[in-house]
Backbone bond lengths (Angstrom), bond angles and torsions (degrees), N, CA, C in turn:
res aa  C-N    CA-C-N  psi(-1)  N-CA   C-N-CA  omega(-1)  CA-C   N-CA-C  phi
1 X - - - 1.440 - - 1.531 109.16 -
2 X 1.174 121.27 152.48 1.606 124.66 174.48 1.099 102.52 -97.17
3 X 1.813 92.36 156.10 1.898 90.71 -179.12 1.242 96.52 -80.04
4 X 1.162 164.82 54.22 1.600 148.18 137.36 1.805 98.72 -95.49
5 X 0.945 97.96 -41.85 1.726 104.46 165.96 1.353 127.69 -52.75
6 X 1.524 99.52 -46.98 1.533 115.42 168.48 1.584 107.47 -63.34
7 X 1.495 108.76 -62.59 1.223 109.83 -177.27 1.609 128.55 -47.93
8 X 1.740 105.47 -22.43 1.530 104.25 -172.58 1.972 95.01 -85.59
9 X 1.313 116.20 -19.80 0.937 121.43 -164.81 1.786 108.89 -82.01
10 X 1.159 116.61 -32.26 1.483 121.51 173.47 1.647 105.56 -62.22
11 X 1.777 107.53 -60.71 1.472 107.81 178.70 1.365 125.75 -59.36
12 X 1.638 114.06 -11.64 1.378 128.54 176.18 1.557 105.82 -61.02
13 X 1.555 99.07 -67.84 1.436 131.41 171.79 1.809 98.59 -33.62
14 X 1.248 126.77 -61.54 1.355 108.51 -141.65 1.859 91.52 -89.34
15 X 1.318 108.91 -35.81 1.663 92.73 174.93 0.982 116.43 -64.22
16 X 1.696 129.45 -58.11 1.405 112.97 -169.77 1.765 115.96 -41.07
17 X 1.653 123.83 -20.84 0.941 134.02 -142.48 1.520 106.02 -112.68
18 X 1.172 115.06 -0.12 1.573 140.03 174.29 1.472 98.68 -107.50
19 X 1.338 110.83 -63.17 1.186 109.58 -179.69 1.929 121.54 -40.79
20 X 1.076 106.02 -42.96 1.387 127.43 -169.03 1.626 96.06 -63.60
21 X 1.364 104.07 -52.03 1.512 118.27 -163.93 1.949 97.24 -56.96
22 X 1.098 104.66 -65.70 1.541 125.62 -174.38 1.377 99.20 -33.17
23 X 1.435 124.33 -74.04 1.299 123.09 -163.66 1.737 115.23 -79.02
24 X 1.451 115.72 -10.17 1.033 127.70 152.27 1.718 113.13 -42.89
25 X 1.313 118.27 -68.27 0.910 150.03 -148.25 2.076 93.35 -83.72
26 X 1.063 90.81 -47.43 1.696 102.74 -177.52 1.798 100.93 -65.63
27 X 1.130 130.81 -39.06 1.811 152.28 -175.90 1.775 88.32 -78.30
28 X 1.156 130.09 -48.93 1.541 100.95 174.23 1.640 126.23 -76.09
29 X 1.435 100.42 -46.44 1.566 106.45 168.11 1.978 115.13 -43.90
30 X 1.500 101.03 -24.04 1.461 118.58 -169.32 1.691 87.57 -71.74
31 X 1.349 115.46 -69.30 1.648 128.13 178.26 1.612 118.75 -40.71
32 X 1.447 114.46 -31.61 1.781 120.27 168.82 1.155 86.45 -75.53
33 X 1.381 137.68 -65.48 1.428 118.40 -161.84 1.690 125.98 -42.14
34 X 1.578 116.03 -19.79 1.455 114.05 -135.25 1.612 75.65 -104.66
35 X 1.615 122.98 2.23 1.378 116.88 169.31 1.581 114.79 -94.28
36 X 1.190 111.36 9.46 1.587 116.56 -158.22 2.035 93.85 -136.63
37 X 1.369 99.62 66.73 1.789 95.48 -176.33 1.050 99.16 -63.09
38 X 1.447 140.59 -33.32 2.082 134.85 -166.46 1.577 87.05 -76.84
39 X 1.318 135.78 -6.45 1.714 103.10 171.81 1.767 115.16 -67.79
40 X 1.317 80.42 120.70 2.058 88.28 173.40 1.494 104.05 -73.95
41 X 1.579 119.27 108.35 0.973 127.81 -157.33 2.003 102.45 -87.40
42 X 1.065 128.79 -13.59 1.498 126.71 161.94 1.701 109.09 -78.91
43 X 1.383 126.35 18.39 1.488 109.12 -174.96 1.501 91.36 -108.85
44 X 1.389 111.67 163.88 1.584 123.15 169.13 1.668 95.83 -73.64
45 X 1.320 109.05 130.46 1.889 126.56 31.01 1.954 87.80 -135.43
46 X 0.989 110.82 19.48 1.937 125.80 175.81 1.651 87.39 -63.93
47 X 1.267 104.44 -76.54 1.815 102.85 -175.07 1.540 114.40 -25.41
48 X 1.146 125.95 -63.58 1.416 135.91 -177.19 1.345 102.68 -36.85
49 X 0.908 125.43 -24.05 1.834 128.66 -158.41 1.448 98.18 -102.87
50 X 1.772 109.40 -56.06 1.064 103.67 -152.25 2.025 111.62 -91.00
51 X 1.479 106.39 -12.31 1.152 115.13 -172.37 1.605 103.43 -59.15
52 X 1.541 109.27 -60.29 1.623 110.16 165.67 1.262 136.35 -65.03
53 X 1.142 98.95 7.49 1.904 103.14 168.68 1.237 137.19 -112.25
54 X 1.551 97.02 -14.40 1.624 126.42 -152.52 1.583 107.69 -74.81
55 X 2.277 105.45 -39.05 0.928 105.85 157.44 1.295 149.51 -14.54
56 X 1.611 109.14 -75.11 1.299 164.45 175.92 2.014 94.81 -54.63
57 X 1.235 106.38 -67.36 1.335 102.24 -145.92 2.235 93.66 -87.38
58 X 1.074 123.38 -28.04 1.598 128.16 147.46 1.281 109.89 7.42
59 X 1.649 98.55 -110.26 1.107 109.68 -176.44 2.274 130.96 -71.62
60 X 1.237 108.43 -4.26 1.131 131.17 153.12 1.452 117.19 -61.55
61 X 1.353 125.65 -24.21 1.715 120.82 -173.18 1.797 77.72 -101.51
62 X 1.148 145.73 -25.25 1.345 113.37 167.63 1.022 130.94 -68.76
63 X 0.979 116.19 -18.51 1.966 139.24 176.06 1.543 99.22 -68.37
64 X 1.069 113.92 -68.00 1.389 133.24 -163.14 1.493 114.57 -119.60
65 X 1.383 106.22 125.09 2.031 100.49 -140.10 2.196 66.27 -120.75
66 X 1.447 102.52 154.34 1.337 122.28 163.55 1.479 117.44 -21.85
67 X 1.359 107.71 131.95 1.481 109.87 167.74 1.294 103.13 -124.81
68 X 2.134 100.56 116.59 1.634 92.91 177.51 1.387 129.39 66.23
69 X 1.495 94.60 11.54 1.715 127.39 174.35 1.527 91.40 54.06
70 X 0.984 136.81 51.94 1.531 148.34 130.61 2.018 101.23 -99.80
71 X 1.666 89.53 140.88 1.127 129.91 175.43 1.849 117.52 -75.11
72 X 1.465 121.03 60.24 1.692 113.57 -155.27 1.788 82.82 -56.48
73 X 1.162 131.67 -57.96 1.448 144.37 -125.94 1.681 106.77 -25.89
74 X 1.714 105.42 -48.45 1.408 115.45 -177.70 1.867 90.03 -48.68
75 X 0.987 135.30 -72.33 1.562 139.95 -149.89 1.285 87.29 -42.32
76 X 1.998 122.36 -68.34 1.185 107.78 -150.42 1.379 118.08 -73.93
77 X 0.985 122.21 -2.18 1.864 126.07 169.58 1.326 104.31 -94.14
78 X 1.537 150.28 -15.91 1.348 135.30 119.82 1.316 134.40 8.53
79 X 1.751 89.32 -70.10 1.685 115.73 -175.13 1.440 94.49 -87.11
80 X 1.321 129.59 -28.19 1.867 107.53 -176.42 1.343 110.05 -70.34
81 X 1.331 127.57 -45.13 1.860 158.28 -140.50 2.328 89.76 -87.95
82 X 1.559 85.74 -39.20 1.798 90.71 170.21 1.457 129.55 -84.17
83 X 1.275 100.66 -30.49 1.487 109.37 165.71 1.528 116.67 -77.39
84 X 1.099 133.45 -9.76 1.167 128.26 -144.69 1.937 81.38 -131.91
85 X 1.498 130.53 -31.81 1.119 119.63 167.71 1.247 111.23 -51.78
86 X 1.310 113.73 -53.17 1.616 139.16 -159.32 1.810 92.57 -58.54
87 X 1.031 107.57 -76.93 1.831 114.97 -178.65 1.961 108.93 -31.23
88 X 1.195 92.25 -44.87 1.766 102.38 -163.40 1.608 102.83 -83.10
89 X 1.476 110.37 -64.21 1.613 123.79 -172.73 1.404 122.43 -102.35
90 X 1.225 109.16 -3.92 1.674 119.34 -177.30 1.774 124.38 -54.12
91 X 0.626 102.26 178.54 1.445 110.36 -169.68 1.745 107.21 -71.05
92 X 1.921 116.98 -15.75 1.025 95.08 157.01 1.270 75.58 -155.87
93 X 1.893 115.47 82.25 1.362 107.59 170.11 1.965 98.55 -117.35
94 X 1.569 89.01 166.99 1.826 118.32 179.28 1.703 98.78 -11.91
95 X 1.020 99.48 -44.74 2.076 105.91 -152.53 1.616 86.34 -87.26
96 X 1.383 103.60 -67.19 1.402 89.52 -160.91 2.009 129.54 -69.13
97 X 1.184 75.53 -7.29 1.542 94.73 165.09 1.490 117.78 -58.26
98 X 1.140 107.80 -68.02 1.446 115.62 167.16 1.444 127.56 -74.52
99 X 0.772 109.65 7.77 1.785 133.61 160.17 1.405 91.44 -76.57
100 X 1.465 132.40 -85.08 0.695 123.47 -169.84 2.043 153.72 -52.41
């Protein structure tokens, strides 16, 4: 491999791998929210959270309808967004493999 190859492949590696982290991170803050129903979810700084998740979590509550009128959906895209780090950036995932 060439290092420009290598090199696109490290910076590949570290965004997808930020990226992952972020919305990880955005899907739990999503899960405190789902204890707080009076948050007006269009006010600052709720939007920030919910604009990038809302996508994601949409069509997922049709799949997966309330449990106990709790909202799991944030959890199970948790576990997808983690599995899917793990496969790509993990300790012996696709990317970093060939990074290495």
């Amino acid at each position: 491999m060439t290092a420009n190859n290598l090199q696109l492949l490290n910076i590949l590696n570290i965004g997808i791998s930020l990226l992952l982290v972020v919305m990880t991170f955005l899907f739990i803050i999503r899960i405190v929210l789902t204890w707080y129903p009076q948050v007006e979810s269009q006010k600052m700084p709720f939007s920030l959270v919910i604009a990038p998740t809302e996508p994601f979590l949409a069509p997922s509550r049709k799949l997966i309808p309330p449990i106990g009128g709790v909202d799991i959906t944030p959890i199970v895209w948790v576990g997808i967004i983690s599995l899917i780090r793990e496969i790509l950036v993990g300790q012996q995932g696709i990317i970093t493999m060939l990074v290495s």
